[in-house]
N, C-alpha and C positions, 0 to 999 in steps of 0.2 A: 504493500500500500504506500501510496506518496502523505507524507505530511504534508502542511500548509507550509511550513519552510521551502518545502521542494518545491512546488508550486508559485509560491513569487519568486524563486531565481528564474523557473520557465518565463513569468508572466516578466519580469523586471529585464530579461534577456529579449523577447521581440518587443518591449519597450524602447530598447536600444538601438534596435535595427531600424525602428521606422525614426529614430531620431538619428540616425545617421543619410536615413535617406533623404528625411526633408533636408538637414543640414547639408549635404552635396547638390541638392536640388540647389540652392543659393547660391553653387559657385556655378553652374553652369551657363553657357554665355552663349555656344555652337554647337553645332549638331558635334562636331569631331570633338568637345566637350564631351556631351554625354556619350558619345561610341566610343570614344580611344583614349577617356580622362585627357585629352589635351594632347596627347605624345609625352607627359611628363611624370608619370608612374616613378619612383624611386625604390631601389631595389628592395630594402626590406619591406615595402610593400609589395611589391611585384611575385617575389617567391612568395609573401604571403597567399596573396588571392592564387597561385599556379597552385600551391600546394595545398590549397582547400576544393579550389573543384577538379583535381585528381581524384581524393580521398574524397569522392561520393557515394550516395548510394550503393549501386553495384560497387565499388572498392569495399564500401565498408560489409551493409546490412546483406545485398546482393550474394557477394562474394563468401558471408560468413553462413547463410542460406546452405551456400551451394557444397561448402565443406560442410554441413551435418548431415547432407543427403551423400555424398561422394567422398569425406574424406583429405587426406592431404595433397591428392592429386591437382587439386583446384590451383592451388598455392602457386605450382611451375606456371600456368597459365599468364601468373601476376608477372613474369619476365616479357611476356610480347607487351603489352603495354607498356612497358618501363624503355625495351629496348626499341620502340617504336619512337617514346620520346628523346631518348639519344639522337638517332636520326633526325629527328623535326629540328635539335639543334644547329643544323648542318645547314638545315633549309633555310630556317629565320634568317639569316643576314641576306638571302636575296627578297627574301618577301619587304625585309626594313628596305633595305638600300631600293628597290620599287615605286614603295609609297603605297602599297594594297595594305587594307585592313581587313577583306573578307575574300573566302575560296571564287565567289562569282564575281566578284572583280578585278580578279586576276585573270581568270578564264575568259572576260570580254577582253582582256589586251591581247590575248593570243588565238580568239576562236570568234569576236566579234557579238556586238548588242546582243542579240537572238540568244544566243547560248548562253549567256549571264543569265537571263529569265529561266532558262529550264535549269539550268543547276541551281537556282533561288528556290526553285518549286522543291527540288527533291531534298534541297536541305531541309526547308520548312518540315517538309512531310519527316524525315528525322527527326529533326527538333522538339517535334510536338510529340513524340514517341518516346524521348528520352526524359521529356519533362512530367511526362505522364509514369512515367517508372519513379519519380521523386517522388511523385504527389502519394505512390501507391507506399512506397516507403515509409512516408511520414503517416500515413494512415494504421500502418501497421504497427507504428509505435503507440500512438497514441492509446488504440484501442488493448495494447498490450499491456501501458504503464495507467493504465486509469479505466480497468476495466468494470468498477464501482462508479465513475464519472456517470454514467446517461449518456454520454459521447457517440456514437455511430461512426463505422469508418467513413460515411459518405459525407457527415459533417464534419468530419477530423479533414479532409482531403480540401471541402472547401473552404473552410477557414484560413486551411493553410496558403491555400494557393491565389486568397483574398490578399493575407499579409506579404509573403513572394510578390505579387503585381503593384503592392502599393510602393514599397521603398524601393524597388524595380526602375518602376515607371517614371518615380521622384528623381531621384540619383542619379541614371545612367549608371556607366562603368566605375563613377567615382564611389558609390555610395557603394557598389558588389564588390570592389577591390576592399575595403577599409570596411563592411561589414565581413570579407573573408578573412582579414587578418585577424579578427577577433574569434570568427570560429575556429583556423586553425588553432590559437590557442587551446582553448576551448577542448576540442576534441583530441588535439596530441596527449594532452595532463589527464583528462577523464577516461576516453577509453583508450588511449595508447599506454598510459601507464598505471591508472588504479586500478581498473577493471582488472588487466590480467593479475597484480600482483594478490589481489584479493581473492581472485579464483585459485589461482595457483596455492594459495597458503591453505585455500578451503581444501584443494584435490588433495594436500600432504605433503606438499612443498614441491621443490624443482625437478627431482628425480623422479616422482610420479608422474611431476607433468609432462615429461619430458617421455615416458613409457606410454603417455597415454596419444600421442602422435603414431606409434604403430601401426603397420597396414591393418586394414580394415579386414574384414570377415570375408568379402569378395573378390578380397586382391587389389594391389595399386589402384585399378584404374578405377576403382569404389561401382561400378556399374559404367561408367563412359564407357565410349569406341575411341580408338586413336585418331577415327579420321574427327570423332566432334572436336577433340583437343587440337586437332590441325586447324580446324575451321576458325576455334577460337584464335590461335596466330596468324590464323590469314585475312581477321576479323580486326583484332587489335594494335598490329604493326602498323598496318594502312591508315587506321583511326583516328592515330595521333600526330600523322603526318596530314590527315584534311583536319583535324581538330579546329571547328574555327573560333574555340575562346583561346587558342593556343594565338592562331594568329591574330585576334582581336590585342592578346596582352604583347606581342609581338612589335604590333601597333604604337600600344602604349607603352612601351619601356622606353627612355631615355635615352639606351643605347644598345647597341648590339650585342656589346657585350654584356650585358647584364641581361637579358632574356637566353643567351647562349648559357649563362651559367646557371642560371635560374630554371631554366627546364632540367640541365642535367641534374641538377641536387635535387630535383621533383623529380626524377625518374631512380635513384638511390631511395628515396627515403618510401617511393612506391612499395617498394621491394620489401622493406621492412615494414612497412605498415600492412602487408596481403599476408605476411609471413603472422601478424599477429592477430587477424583478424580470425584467419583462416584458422590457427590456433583456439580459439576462443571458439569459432563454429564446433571444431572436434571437440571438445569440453563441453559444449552445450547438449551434444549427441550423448555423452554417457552422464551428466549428470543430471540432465531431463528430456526424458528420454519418450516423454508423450508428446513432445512441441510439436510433431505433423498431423497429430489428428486437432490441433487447437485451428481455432480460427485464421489466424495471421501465419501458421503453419513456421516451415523452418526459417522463414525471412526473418522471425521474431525471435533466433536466437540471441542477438545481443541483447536486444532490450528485454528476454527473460531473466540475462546474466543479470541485468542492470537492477533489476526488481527484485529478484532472488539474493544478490551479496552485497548492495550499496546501502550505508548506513545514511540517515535523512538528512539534507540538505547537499551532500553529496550526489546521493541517488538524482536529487532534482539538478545539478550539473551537468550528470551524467545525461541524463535527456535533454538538457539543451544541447550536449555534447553532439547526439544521436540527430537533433532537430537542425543543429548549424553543419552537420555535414550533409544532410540533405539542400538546406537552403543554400550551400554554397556552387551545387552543381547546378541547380533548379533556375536561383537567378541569372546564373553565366549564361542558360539555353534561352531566357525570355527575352534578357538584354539583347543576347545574336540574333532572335527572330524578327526582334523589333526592328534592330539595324539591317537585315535583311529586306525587311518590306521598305522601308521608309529609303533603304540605297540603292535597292538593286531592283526591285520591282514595280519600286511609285515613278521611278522616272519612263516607264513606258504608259504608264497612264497620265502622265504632267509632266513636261518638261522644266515647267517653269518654277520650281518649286525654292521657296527663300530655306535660310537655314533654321529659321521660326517655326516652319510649315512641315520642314521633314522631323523636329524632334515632337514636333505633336502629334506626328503620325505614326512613330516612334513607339509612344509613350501607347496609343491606343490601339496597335499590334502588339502589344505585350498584353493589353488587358484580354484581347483576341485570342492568343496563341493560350494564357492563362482559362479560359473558358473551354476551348478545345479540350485541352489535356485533362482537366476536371473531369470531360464527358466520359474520355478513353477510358482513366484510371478506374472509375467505379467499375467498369466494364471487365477491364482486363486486371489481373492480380498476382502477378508473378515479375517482381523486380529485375532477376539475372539476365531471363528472358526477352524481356519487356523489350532491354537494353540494349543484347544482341542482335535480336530482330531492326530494331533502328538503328544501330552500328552497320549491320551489314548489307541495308539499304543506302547508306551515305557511299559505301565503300565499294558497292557492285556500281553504281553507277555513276560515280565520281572519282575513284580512286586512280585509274589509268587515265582517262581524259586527264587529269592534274599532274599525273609525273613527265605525261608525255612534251604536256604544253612546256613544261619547265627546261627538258632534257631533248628531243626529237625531232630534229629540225623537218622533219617530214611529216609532221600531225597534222591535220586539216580538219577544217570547221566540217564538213560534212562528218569524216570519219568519228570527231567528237559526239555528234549528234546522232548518228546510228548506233553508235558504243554505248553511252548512256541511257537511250531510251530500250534498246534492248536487252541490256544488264537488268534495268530496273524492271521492264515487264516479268524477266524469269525469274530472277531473284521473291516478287511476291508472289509469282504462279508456283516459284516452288516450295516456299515456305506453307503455302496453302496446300499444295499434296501430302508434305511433308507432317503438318498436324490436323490431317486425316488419314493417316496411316498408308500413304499411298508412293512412297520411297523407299525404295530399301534403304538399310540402315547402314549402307555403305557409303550411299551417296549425299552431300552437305551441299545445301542452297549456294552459299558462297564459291565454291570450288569451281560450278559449272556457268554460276555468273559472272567470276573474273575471267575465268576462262574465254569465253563468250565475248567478253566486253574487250580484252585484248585481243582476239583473233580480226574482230570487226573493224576495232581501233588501225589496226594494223593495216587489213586487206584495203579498205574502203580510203585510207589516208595514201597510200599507195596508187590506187586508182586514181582519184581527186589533186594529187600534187600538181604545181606548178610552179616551178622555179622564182617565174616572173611575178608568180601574187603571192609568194607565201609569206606568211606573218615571222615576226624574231620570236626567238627562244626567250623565253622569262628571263632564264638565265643570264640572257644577252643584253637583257634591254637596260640602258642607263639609268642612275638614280634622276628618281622622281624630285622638284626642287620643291 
C-alpha cells in the first residue's frame, strides 16, 4: 500500500514538471526555440535528456517484462541498441555540420519535397505506436501501485497522457531536456540503485542473487527462436541510427563534440542499466511468481518489486522513479511529432507559414498525436511488443532509403519511393499473418522487409540513375550557415 507520504512526492513530482514546462514556455521566442532548444543545449544537460529517453519504457518496464517471461536471454538483446548508438555517433557530425534536425528533412535534400511527406507519414505512424507503448506503461503502474485507489487503467492512461501534452506542448524541447534531467536523477538513485540493493539483501544477499541468474528451466533461449533474437538486432541497430530524438538533441547540442560523446556514455550506461533491469525481471519470476495471471501481467514486475520491498516515502520515489522514465521517452515522441507536422508536413499545405504559426501548430499536433495514442493504448496492452512492432515499421521502410541517401551516390528518388512504400506495405501484411498464426516460426517480418526494401532500393535506383540529375550525397553536401 502507498502512504500519503508516497503520494505527495508523486503529486509534488508532476507539480514540477508542469512548472518547468510553463517556465520554458517563457523562454521561447522561435519555432527552432521550441524544436532544437535554440542549438544551445549544454552538455550536462544534453547526456541528461539522451540518457532518460534511452532508459524508457521498453529499457526499463518493457525489457524487465520480457526477462520474467524468457529469462537472461533478453539482456544480450540490450547490446544492439547500445551498439546501434555507437554508430549514430559517427553519423551526428554530418547530420550537425548539415543543419537537418529531423530524418524527413534530410531525405528532401537528397530525394526531393515529395519524399519528405511520405517518410513524415510513416514516422508519424511510429510515433504514435511508440507513444502509445508509454501510455500503456504508465497505466500498468499505476493500476499496480494503487490498486485500492478507484483508478482504472483507462483513467491512469489518460491523465497521464493529459499531463505529457501539457508541459509538452508549453516547453518544447527546452522544458523535455530539463524535465529529463530531473528524471534521470530520479530513476538512476530509485530503481538503478535501491531497488536492487533491497531485493538483493531480501533474496540472501549477492551470492544468491547472483545463482539466481541461472538458465532457466527451458534452456538459454527461455522459449525465443534465434531468428526473433536476430530480428531484434536487425530491429534495434537500424533504430538508433533513424532515432529522431537522437537527431532532434543532435540539433540541439552546442557542438559536435558533445553529442558525439554524449551518445557514447548513453550507449555504456544502456548496457548497464538492461543488465539491471533485466536482473530485477528474473527476481521478480521467483519471488512472485503469480504476476502473469494478475492484470498488468509480467510488465508489472518492477512496480511489484517496488510495492512489495520499498519502505514509504521511498516507495513513493520509487514510482515517480517508474513515472519519469516513462514520461521521459513519451515526451521526446510528442515533441518529434509535433515538429514533424508543423516542419515537414504543414508546408505542403501552407507555404506561407511565420515562425508564430508553425509552433502553434506544433503545440496542437502534440495535443493530436496525445489523443491518438490514448485510443491505441487502451486497445492494445503489451509494452515490449507494442514497441517493436513500431520500431520495425520506422526501420523496414526508412532505414535503407536513409543510409543510402547518406552513402550511395547512385540512390534515386524513384528507387526511395518504391523501397519505402513496399517495405512498409509487407512489413504490416506480415506482422498481421504473423499474429494470426499464419508464418512459420522461422520467418521474422523484419528480415523479409529489409530485405525487400534493399533489393528494390537497389534494382529500381539503378534503372532510374542519371548522371546529369543526380542529387549529392548527405555526406557531401557543405555545412549549412
Amino acid at each position: 500500500m502507498l502512504e500519503r507520504i508516497d503520494l505527495a512526492v508523486i503529486a509534488l513530482y508532476f507539480a514540477v514538471s508542469l512548472g518547468v514546462g510553463y517556465w520554458a514556455s517563457r523562454q521561447i521566442q522561435s519555432a527552432e526555440d521550441f524544436s532544437v532548444a535554440g542549438g544551445r543545449l549544454k552538455f550536462p544537460v544534453l547526456l541528461g535528456t539522451l540518457l532518460a529517453t534511452a532508459i524508457g519504457a521498453s529499457a526499463t518496464m518493457g525489457r524487465a517484462g520480457k526477462a520474467y517471461e524468457v529469462g537472461l536471454i533478453i539482456f544480450f538483446a540490450g547490446f544492439a541498441y547500445a551498439a546501434g548508438l555507437y554508430l549514430f555517433s559517427y553519423l551526428a557530425p554530418i547530420i550537425k555540420r548539415i543543419g537537418v534536425w529531423t530524418v524527413p528533412e534530410a531525405l528532401h535534400l537528397r530525394y526531393g519535397r515529395n519524399f519528405r511527406l511520405l517518410a513524415s507519414v510513416v514516422i508519424l505512424f511510429a510515433l504514435t505506436g511508440v507513444f502509445s507503448a508509454q501510455l500503456n506503461a504508465f497505466g500498468v503502474v499505476v493500476v499496480t501501485l494503487l490498486p485500492d485507489a478507484g483508478i482504472s487503467y483507462e483513467q491512469a492512461v489518460v491523465v497521464s497522457a493529459a499531463i505529457m501534452v501539457a508541459y509538452t506542448a508549453l516547453g518544447g524541447l527546452l522544458a523535455v531536456a530539463y524535465t529529463d534531467v530531473m528524471q534521470a536523477v530520479v530513476m538512476v538513485i530509485a530503481i538503478g540503485v535501491l531497488l536492487p540493493l533491497l531485493v538483493v539483501a531480501d533474496m540472501g544477499g549477492p551470492s544468491v542473487a547472483v545463482a539466481g541468474l541461472a538458465m532457466p528451466a527451458g534452456g538459454w533461449l527461455g522459449g525465443l527462436t534465434v531468428m526473433y533474437l536476430v530480428a531484434i538486432f536487425l530491429i534495434d541497430v537500424p533504430i538508433s541510427m533513424l532515432d529522431v530524438s537522437l537527431w532532434q538533441r543532435t540539433g540541439a547540442a552546442q557542438s559536435v563534440d558533445h553529442i558525439r560523446k554524449g551518445v557514447r556514455i548513453t550507449a555504456g550506461a544502456f548496457v548497464i542499466w538492461s543488465f539491471i533491469v533485466v536482473a530485477l525481471g528474473i527476481y521478480a519470476a521467483e519471488l512472485l511468481p503469480d504476476l502473469e495471471s494478475t492484470q498488468a501481467g509480467a510488465d508489472a514486475a518492477i512496480p511489484s518489486l517496488v510495492l512489495e520491498y520499498m519502505p514509504p516515502f521511498v516507495k513513493g520515489l520509487c514510482l515517480a522513479a517508474l513515472l519519469a522514465i516513462i514520461m521521459s521517452t513519451a515526451d521526446t515522441v510528442l515533441l518529434i511529432g509535433g515538429t514533424t507536422i508543423s516542419m515537414d508536413i504543414l508546408p505542403f499545405v501552407r507555404d506561407d507559414m511565420d515562425s508564430d504559426r508553425q509552433i502553434r501548430v506544433a503545440r496542437w499536433s502534440v495535443l493530436a498525436i496525445g489523443a491518438i495514442g490514448v485510443l491505441i493504448s487502451i486497445s492494445v496492452r503489451s509494452v515490449f511488443e507494442l514497441l517493436l512492432i513500431a520500431f520495425a515499421i520506422y526501420v523496414a521502410a526508412l532505414f535503407v532509403p536513409t543510409m543510402l541517401a547518406f552513402f550511395w551516390k547512385k540512390a534515386t528518388r524513384a528507387g526511395a519511393v518504391s523501397s519505402t512504400i513496399a517495405a512498409f506495405i509487407s512489413v504490416l501484411y506480415l506482422y498481421y499473418q504473423k499474429f494470426n498464426g499464419n508464418l512459420p516460426e522461422f520467418i521474422e517480418p523484419i528480415f523479409v522487409s529489409q530485405l525487400l526494401s534493399l533489393l528494390i532500393m537497389v534494382i529500381v535506383s539503378l534503372m532510374t540513375y542519371r548522371e546529369e540529375e543526380a542529387s549529392t550525397r548527405l555526406i557531401d553536401l557543405p555545412a549549412r550557415d
